[in-house]
C-alpha positions in Angstrom: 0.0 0.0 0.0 0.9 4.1 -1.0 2.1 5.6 1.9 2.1 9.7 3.1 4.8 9.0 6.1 3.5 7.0 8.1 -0.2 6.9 7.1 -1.3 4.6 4.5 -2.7 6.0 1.6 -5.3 5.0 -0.7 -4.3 6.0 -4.4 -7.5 7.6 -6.2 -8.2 5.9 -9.6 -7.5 9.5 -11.2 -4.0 9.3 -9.7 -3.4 6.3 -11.4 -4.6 7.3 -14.6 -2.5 10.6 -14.7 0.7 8.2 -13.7 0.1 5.9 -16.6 -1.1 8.6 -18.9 2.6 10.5 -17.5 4.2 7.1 -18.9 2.7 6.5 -22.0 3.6 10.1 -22.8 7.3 9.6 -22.0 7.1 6.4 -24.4 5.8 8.5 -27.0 8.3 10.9 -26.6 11.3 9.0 -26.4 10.3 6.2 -29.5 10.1 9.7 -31.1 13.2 11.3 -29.5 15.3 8.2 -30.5 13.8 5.7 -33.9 16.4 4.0 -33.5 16.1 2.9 -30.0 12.5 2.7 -30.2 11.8 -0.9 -29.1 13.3 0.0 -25.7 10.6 1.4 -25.1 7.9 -0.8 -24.8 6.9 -0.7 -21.0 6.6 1.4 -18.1 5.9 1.0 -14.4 5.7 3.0 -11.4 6.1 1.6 -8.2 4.3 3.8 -5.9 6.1 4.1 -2.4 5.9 6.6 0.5 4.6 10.3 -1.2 6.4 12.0 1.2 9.9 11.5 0.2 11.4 12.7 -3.4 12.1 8.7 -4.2 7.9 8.0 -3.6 7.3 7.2 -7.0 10.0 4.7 -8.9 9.6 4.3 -12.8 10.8 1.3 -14.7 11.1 1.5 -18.6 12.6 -1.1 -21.1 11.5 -3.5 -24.3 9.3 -6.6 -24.3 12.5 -8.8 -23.9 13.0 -7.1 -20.4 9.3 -6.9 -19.7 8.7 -9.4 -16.4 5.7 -11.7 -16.8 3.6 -10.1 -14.3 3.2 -6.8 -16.5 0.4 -6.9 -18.7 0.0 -3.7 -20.1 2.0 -1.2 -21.4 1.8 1.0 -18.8 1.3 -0.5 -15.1 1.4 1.0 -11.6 1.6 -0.8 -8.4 1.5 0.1 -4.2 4.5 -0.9 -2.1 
């Protein structure tokens, strides 16, 4: 579970949303950014952590051969 310090913390669906939507952009952008590299960037996760420290939110990118099996989607986030 999503933590604010020591409180857990329940992450609203439209969090989620804007976190995935934040990743599929920065596929976008970097498939764009670099053709040539494009199929490293396949996936993205964000691990969500404790909110109240800079390193709250973790973000994992990489190609389908990196891709572990329990991501199904493109874009995935998941509570710590």
């Amino acid at each position: 579970m999503a933590k604010y310090d020591t409180e857990n913390l329940v992450l609203t669906e439209r969090y989620k949303s804007a976190l995935n939507e934040l990743m599929a952009a920065e596929l976008e952008m970097m498939r764009e950014h670099e053709p040539d590299m494009a199929d490293c960037w396949e996936w993205g996760v964000c691990h969500v952590g404790d909110l109240a420290r800079k390193d709250g939110l973790e973000f994992t990118y990489g190609g389908n051969e990196d891709k572990p099996a329990q991501y199904k989607n493109e874009t995935e986030v998941f509570e710590l």
